[in-house]
C-alpha positions as CSV (number, residue, x, y, z in Angstrom):
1,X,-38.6,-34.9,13.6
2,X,-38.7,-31.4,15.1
3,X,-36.7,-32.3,17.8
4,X,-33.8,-33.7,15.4
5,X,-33.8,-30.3,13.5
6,X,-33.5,-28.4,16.9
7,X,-30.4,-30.6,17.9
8,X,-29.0,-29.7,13.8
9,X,-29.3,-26.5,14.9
10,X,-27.5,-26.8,17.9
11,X,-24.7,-28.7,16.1
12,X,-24.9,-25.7,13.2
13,X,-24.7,-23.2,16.2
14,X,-21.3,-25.4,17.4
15,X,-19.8,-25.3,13.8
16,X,-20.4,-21.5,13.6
17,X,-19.1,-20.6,16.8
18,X,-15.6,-19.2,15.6
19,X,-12.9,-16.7,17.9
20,X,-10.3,-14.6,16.3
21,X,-6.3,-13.7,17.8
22,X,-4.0,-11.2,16.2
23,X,-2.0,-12.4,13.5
24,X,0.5,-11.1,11.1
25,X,-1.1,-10.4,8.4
26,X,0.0,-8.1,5.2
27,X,-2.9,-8.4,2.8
28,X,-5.6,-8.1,6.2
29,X,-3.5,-5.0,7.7
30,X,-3.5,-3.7,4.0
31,X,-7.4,-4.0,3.6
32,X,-7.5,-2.1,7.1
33,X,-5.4,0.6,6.5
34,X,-7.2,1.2,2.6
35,X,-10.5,1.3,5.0
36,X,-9.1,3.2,7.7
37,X,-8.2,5.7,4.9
38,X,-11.7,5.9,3.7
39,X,-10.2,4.4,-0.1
40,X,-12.6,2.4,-1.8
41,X,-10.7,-1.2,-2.4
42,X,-11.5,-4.0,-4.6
43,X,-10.4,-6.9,-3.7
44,X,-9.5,-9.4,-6.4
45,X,-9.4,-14.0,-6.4
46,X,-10.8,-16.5,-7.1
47,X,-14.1,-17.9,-6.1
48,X,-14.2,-19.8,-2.8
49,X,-10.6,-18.2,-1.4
50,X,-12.7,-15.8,1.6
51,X,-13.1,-12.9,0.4
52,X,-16.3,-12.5,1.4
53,X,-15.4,-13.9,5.2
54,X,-12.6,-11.0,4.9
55,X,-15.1,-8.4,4.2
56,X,-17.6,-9.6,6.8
57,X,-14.9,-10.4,9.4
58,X,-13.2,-6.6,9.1
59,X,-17.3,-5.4,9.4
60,X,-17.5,-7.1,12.8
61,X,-13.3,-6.2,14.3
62,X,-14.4,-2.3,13.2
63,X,-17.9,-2.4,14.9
64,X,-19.4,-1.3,11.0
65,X,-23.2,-2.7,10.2
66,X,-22.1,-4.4,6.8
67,X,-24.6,-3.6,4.0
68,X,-23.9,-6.0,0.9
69,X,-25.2,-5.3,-3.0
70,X,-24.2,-8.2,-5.5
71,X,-23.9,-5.8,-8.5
72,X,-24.7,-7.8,-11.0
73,X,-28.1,-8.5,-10.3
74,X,-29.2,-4.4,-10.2
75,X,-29.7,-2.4,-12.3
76,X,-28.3,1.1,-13.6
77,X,-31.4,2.9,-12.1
78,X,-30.4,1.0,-8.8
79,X,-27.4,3.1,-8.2
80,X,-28.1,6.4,-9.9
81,X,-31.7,6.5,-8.5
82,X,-35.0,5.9,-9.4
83,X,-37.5,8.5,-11.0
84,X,-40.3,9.6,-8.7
85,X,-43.1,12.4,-10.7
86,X,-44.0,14.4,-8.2
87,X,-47.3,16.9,-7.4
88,X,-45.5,19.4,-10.1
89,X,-42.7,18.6,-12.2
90,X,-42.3,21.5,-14.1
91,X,-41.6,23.3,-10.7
92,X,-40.1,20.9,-8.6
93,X,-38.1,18.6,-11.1
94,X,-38.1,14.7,-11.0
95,X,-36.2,13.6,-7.9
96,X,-33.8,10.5,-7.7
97,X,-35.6,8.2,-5.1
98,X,-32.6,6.1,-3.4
99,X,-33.0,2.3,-3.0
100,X,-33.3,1.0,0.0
101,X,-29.8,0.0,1.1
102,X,-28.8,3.4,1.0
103,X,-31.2,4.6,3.1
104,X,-30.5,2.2,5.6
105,X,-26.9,3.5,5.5
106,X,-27.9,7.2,6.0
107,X,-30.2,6.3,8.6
108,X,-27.2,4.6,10.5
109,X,-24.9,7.3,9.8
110,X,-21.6,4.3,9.6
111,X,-21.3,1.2,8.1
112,X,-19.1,-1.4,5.4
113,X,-20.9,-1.2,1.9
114,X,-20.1,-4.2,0.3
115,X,-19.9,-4.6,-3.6
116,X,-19.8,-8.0,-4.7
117,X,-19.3,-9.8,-8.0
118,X,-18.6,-6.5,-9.3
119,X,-16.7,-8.1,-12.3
120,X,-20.1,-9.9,-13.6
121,X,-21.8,-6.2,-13.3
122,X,-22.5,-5.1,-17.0
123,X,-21.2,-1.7,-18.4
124,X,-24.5,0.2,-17.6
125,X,-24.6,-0.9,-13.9
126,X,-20.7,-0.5,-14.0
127,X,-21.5,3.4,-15.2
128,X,-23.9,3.6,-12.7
129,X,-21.6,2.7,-9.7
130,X,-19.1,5.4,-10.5
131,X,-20.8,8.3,-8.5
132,X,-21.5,5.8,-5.6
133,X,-17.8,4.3,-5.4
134,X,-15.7,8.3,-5.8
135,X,-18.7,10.8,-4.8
136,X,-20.7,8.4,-2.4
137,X,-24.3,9.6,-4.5
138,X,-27.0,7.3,-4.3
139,X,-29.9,8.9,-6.2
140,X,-30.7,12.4,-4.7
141,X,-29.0,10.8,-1.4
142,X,-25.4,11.1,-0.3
143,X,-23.5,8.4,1.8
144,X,-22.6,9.6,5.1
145,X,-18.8,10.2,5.7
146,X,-18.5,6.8,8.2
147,X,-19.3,4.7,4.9
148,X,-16.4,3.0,3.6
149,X,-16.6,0.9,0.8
150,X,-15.0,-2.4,-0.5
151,X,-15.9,-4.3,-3.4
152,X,-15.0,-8.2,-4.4
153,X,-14.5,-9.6,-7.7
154,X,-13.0,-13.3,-9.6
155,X,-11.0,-12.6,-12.7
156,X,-12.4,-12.8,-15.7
157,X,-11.2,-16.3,-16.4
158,X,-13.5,-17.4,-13.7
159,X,-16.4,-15.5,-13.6
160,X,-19.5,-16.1,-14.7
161,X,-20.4,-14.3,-17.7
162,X,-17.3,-11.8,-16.6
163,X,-17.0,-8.7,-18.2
164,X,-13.6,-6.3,-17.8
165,X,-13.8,-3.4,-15.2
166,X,-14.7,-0.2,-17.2
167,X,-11.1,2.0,-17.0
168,X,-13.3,4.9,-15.0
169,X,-14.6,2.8,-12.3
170,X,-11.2,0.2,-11.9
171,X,-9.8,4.1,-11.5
172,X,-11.4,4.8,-8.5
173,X,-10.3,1.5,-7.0
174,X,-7.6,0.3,-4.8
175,X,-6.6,-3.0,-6.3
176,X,-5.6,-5.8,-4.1
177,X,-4.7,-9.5,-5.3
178,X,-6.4,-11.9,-2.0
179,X,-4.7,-14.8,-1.9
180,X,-5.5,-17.7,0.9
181,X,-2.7,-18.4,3.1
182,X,-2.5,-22.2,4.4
183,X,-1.5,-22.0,7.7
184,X,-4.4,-19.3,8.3
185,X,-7.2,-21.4,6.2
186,X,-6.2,-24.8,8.5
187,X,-6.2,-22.5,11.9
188,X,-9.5,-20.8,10.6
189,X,-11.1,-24.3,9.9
190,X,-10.0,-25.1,13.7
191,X,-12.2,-22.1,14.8
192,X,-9.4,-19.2,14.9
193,X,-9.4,-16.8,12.4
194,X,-7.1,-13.8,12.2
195,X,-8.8,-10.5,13.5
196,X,-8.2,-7.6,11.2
197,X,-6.7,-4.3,13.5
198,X,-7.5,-0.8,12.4
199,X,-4.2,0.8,12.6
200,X,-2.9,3.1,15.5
201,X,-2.6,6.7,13.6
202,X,0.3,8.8,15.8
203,X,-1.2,12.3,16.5
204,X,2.2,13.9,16.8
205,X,3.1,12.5,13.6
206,X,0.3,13.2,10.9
207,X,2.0,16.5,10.0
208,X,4.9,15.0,9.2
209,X,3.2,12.2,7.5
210,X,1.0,14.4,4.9
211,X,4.5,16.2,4.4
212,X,6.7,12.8,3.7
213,X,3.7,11.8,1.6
214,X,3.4,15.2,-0.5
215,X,7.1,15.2,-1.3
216,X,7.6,11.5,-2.0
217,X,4.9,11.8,-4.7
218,X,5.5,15.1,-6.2
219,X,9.3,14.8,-6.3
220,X,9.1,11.3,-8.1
221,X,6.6,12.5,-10.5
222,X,8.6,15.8,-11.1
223,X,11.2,13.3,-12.2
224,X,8.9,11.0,-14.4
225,X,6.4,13.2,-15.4
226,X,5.5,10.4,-18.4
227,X,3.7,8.6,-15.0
228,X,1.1,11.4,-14.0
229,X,-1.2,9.8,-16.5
230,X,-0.9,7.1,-18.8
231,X,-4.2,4.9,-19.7
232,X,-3.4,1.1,-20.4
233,X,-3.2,0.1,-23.9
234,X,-5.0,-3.0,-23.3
235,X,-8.7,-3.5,-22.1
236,X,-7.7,-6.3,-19.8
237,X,-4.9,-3.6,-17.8
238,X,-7.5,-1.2,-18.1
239,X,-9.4,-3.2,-15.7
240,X,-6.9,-2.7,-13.1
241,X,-4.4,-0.1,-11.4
242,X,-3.2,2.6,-13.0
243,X,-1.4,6.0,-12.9
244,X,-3.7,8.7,-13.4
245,X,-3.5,12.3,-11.3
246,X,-6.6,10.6,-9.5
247,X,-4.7,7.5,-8.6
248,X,-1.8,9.4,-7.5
249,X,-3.8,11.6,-4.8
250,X,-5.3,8.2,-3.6
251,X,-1.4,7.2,-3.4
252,X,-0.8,10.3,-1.9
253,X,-3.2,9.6,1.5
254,X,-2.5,5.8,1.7
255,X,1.4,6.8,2.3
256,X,0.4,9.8,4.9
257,X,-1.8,6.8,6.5
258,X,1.0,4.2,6.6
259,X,3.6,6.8,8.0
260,X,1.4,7.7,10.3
261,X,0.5,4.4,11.5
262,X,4.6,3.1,11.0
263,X,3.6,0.0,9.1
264,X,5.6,-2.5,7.4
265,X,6.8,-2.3,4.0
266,X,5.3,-5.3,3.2
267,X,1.8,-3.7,3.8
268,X,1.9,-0.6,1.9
269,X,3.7,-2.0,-1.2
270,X,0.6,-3.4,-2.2
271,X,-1.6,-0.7,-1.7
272,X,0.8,1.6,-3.4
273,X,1.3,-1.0,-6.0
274,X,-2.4,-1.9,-6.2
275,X,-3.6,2.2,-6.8
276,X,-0.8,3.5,-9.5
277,X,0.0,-0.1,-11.3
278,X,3.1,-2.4,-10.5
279,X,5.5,-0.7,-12.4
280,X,5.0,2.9,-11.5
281,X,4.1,1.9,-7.8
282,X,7.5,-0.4,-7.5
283,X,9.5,2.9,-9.1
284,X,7.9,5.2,-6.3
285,X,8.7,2.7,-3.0
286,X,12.0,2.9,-4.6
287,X,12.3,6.7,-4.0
288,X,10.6,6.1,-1.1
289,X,13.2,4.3,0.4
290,X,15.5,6.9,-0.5
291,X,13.8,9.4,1.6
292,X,14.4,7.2,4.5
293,X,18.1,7.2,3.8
294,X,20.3,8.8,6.6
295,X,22.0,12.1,5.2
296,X,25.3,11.7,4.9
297,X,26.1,15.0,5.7
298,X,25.0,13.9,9.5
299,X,27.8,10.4,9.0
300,X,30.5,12.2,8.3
301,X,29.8,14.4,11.3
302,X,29.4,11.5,13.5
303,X,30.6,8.5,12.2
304,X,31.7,6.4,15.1
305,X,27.6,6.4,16.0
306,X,26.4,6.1,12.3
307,X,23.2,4.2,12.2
308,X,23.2,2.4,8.7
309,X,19.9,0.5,7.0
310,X,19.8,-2.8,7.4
311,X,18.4,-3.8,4.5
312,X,21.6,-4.3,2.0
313,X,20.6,-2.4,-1.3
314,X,19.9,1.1,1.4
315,X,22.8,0.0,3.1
316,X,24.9,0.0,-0.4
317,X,23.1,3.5,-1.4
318,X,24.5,4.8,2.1
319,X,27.5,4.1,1.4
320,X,27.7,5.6,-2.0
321,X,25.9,8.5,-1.0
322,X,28.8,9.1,1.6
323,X,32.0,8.5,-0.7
324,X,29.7,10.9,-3.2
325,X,29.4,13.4,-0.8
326,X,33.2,13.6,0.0
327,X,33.8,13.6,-3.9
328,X,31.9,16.7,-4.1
329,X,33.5,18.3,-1.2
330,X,37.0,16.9,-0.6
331,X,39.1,17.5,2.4
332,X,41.1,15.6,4.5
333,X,39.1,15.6,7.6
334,X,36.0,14.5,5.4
335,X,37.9,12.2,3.9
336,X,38.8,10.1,7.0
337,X,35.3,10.3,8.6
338,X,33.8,8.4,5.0
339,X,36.6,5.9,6.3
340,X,34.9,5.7,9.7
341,X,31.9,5.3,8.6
342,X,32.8,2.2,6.2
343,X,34.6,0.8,9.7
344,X,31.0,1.3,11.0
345,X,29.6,-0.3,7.9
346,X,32.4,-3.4,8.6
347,X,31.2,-3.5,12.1
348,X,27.7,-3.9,11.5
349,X,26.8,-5.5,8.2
350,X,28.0,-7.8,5.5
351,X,31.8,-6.9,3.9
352,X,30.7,-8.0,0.4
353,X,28.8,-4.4,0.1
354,X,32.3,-2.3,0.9
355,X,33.7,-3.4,-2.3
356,X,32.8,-0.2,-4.1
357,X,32.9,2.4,-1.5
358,X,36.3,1.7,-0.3
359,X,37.8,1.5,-3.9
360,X,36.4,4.7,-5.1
361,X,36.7,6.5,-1.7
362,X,40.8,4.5,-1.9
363,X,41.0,6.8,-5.1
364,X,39.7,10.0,-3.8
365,X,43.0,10.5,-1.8
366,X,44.7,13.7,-2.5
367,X,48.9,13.7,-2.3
368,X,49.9,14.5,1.3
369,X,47.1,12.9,3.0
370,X,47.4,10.4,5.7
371,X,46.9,7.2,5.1
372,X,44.4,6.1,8.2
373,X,45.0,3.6,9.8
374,X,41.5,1.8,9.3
375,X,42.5,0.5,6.1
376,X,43.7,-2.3,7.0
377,X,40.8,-3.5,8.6
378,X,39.4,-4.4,5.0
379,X,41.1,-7.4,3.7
380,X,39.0,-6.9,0.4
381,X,40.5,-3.7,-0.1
382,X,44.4,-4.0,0.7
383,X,45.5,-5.5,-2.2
384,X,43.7,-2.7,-3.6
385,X,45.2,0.1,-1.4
386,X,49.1,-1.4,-2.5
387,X,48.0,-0.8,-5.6
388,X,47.2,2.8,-5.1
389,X,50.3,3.4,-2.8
390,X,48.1,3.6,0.2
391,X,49.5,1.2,2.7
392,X,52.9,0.9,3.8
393,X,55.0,-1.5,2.3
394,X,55.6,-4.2,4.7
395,X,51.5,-4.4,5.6
């Protein structure tokens, strides 16, 4: 019988035996780059979808001893500390003794604390986890700076005995919706998981990454200063991101960290979207895309080398941001190089976009200029240039 249960073993040992390659991976580069950050993130699904292997998986690719506490089965005292009388009280107060996991963590100096099934935690416990989460207090102990946090929980809807997240503590979060992705759950189940990268952080760019950061944020809030803090209505919302001047500063460093580390769009929307709330967060990747605009100032001094965005609704902002710049500062000379740059525009990138540009840059012509001879490259616009006495006659 012994002998069978050595060869389970063995088999068990087989099963477990897993290797990991580098995948694309938004929400896994996201987690990384919130933990790279030092943010505290709580991940949000439902049961069964890996959250857990996430968490444990990131551990092990950052080289982090992983410490997990399933909140819902501690209590307050757990977290803020327990009572210990000492020789004299009057003198010396009552100190905080910490539990055990947190000593474990100072002891190591590093490591993944792991909060899970926080959405089952009651309010006291809930109350009790907001110095640990934001100040890193355990008791009379604090967590050393190498402690990052991340925290799991199941909606509400399929939790057991769920309560909502407290609007102080879902505050201090970075919320992120995990979501199994097939291809990765049937190559996982073959033995290959994806391995979660901490980012590469460009020294000779951090400056300019806290700066980009600092003025995205403050110049979209200067312009919608309703945003700086606005509490959900709704206990359920409360539960989850939203814009307060805490969340904002958390919004501030996750930006400076993905400029730094130049990473997709697709992997900082959620973060940004996941600290501030959807609708603030999808307003301030909107002005961050702005930024990234080229001036158009520099295309109209250079427009035969004009490097225009890709993507078509920056591309259509380009453009506009050109013709507006001549309409604010007409001149002939001006005036031709917008038309160079939509030939650079033509050259490059869909003609369905020039629509607009060429007709209001088509009406910006003062009497006596010269017609340039680009305009007839846009077939879209030369019914429209007749019209305005543009072209000559016969083209």
């Amino acid at each position: 019988m012994s002998s069978q249960l050595h060869v389970a073993s063995d088999l068990i040992s087989l099963l477990s035996a897993t290797s990991t390659e580098t995948r694309a991976d938004p929400q896994l580069a996201a987690l990384a780059l919130a933990v790279a950050a030092d943010v505290p993130v709580l991940l949000w699904g439902e049961p069964g979808i890996g959250k857990t292997s996430a968490i444990t998986q990131l551990a092990d690719s950052f080289d982090l001893p992983l410490t997990t506490v399933i909140a819902s089965v501690h209590e307050p005292s757990d977290f803020n500390g327990l009572p210990v009388v000492g020789d004299d009280p009057a003198r010396q107060g009552v100190p905080m003794a910490p539990p055990d996991w947190a000593v474990r963590l100072v002891r190591e100096g590093r490591g993944l604390l792991f909060l899970d099934e926080l959405s089952t935690a009651p309010p006291a416990v809930q109350a009790g986890l907001l110095r640990v989460v934001l100040e890193r207090q355990v008791g009379a102990l604090r967590l050393p700076d190498g402690v990052r946090i991340v925290a799991a929980a199941n909606p509400r809807s399929s939790s057991a005995d769920g309560w909502e997240l407290s609007a102080p503590l879902a505050n201090r979060f970075v919320h992120l919706t995990w979501r199994h992705d097939d291809d990765v759950v049937v190559r996982g189940l073959g033995g290959t998981w994806p391995r979660a990268v901490l980012p590469r952080l460009d020294q000779e760019r951090l400056g300019d990454a806290v700066a980009i950061a600092r003025r995205a944020v403050c110049t979209f809030l200067e312009a919608r200063p309703a945003l700086i803090h606005q509490l959900p209505t709704t206990e359920t919302r409360r539960g989850g991101a939203w814009p307060s001047p805490r969340s904002w500063e958390t919004a501030v460093r996750l930006i400076a960290f993905a400029t730094a580390a130049d990473v997709d769009r697709d992997v900082l929307a959620p973060l940004v979207k996941g600290t501030v709330g959807d609708g603030p967060g999808f307003e301030l990747l909107a002005a961050l895309d702005r930024m990234d605009l080229p001036d158009p100032e520099d295309l109209l001094a250079d427009p035969t080398s004009a490097v225009l965005p890709d993507r078509g609704d920056l591309r259509q902002a380009t453009l506009d941001a050109v013709v507006l710049a001549v309409k604010k500062r007409p001149d002939q000379d001006r005036w031709h190089a917008a038309w160079a740059v939509l030939v650079r525009a033509l050259e490059t990138g869909s003609p369905d976009l020039l629509v607009t540009p060429v007709m209001t840059l088509s009406a910006l012509r003062e009497p006596g200029w010269d017609v340039p001879a680009e305009i007839e490259r846009f077939a879209v616009a030369v019914p429209l240039g007749k019209r305005a006495g543009m072209l000559p006659a016969g083209a």
